[in-house]
N, C-alpha and C positions, 0 to 999 in steps of 0.2 A: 789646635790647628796644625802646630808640627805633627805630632799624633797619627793627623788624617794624612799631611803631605807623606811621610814616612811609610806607612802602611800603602797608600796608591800605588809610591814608586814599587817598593816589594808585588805586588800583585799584578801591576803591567808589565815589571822587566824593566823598567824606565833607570835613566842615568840617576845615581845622588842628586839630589837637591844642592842646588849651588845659592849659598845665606844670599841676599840681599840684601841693603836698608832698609827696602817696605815687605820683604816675603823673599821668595823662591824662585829660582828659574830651576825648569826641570826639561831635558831632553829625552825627550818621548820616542821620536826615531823612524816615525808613521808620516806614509806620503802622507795623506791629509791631516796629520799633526804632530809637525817635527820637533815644536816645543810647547810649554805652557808658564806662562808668569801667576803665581798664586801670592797674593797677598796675606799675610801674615795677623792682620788686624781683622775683627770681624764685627759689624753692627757700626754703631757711632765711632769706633776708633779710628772707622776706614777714610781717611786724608782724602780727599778730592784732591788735591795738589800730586799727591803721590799716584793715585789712579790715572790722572792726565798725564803727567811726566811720562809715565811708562807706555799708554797708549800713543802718545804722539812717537817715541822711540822706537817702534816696532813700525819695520816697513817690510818685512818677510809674511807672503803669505801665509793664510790657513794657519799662523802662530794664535794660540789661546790665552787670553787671561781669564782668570778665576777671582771675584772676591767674594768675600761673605757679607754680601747686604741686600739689601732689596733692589730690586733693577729700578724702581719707579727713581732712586735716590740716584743711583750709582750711572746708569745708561746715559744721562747727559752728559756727564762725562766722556766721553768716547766720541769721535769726529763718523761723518758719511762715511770713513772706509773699514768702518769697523759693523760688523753683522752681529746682533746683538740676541740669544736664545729668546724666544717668545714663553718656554716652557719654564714657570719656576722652578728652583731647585733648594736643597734644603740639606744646613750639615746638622748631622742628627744624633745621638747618645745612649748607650743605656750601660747599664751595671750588671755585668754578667755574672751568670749565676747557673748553679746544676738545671739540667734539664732530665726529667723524667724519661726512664727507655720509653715508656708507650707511648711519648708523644714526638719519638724518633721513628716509628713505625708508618710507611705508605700506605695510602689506601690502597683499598682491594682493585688490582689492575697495574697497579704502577709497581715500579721496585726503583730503591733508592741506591745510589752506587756515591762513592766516597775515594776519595785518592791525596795525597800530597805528595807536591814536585816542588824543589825548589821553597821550600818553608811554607807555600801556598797551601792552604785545605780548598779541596773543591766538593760540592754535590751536585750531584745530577739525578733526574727525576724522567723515568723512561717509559714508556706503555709495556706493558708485555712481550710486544714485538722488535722493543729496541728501538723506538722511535723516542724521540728528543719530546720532553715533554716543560721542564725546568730548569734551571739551573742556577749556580751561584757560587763564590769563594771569598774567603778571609785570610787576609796575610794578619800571623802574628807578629807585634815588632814589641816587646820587652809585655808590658804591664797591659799596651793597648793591642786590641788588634781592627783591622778592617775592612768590614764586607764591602764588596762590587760586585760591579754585574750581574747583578740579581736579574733573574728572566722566568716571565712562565709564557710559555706558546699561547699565542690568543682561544686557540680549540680547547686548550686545558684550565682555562681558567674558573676562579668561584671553587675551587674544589681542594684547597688546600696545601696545595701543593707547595707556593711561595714560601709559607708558611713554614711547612716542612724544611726545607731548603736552610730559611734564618734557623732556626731551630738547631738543625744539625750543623749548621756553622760556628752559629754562638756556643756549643755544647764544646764542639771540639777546639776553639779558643780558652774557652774557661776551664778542660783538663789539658790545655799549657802552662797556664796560670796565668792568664792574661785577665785583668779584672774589669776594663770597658771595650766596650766596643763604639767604633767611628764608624760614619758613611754618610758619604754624600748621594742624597735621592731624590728622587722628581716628583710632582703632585700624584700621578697613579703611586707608586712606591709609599710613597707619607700614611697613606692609608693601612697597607700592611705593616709597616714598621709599626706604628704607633697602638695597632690591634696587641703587638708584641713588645710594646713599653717602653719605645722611641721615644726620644723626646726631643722638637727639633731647637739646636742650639742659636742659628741663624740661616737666613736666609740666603739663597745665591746666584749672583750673576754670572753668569757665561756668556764673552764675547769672542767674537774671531775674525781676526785681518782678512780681508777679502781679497782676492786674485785679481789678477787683472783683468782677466776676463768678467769679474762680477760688478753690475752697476753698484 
């Protein structure tokens, strides 16, 4: 879990993680998500006492908590001002490892582009003409590293490309020497990860304080 909290902050720019008794506060610094409270425990560890405590505490819009369990278990927890993700989500794992050059190579039409800013690796996955087709990046942080924002254009999909993306991400964390890799993904995502030897560790809840404006 620190692992993945670690690696997120490196890849959005996000403030350190400030410890807590039950997890993390982490300031984000985005109109619609200034902070996020991430729990530390994941599965059965996760305290209901500690998940209330903290939900009733936050009275700041559009603020995010994060846990790792099932919503069906964890969402009662949470009062009417809290907006609770209908999408599951999933923290997930694999054991990195070389990756063959050929199966760093685009398909015919695309060309793949690569960069690192800021300890970030990114790829992107372009048509011929420079049009946004993919994309995705991995922050290294010591042994682990962790993909996000994984994206393939809905006109590009089925064709590999996502694929491509993980691929050359986990390639270029594993000659860091970074031996796993973390990410947090959604049920579309789970499918490709897991083509690619994910394995999901648990499950996850995403809620967010509602504005005032929201019933």
């Amino acid at each position: 879990m620190r692992a993945w909290v670690d690696g997120w902050v490196v890849s959005r720019g996000a403030a350190p993680p400030v410890l807590e008794p039950w997890g993390y506060t982490i300031h984000v610094g985005q109109i619609r998500h200034p902070s996020r409270h991430v729990f530390g425990a994941v599965n059965a560890a996760v305290q209901e006492a500690d998940v209330r405590t903290v939900a009733a505490a936050v009275s700041g819009a559009d603020i995010w908590v994060k846990v790792f369990d099932a919503p069906a278990r964890v969402a009662p927890w949470f009062g009417p001002e809290w907006w609770i993700d209908p999408e599951d989500g999933y923290l997930m794992t694999l054991a990195l490892a070389p990756v063959a050059p050929q199966r760093l190579v685009a398909p015919e039409g695309y060309r793949l582009h690569t960069w690192t800013r800021g300890g970030v690796v990114r790829a992107m996955v372009t048509t011929a003409d420079g049009s946004w087709a993919a994309r995705g990046q991995i922050a290294p942080t010591g042994r682990t590293a962790v993909a996000d924002q994984i994206e393939t254009s809905p006109a590009h999909r089925r064709r590999g490309l996502g694929s491509l993306v993980m691929r050359t991400l986990q390639a270029a964390a594993f000659e860091q020497g970074c031996e796993v890799g973390v990410l947090a993904g959604t049920v579309e995502g789970r499918a490709l990860y897991e083509s690619l030897g994910w394995q999901v560790v648990a499950p996850l809840t995403s809620a967010r304080r509602k504005g005032p404006d929201e019933s």
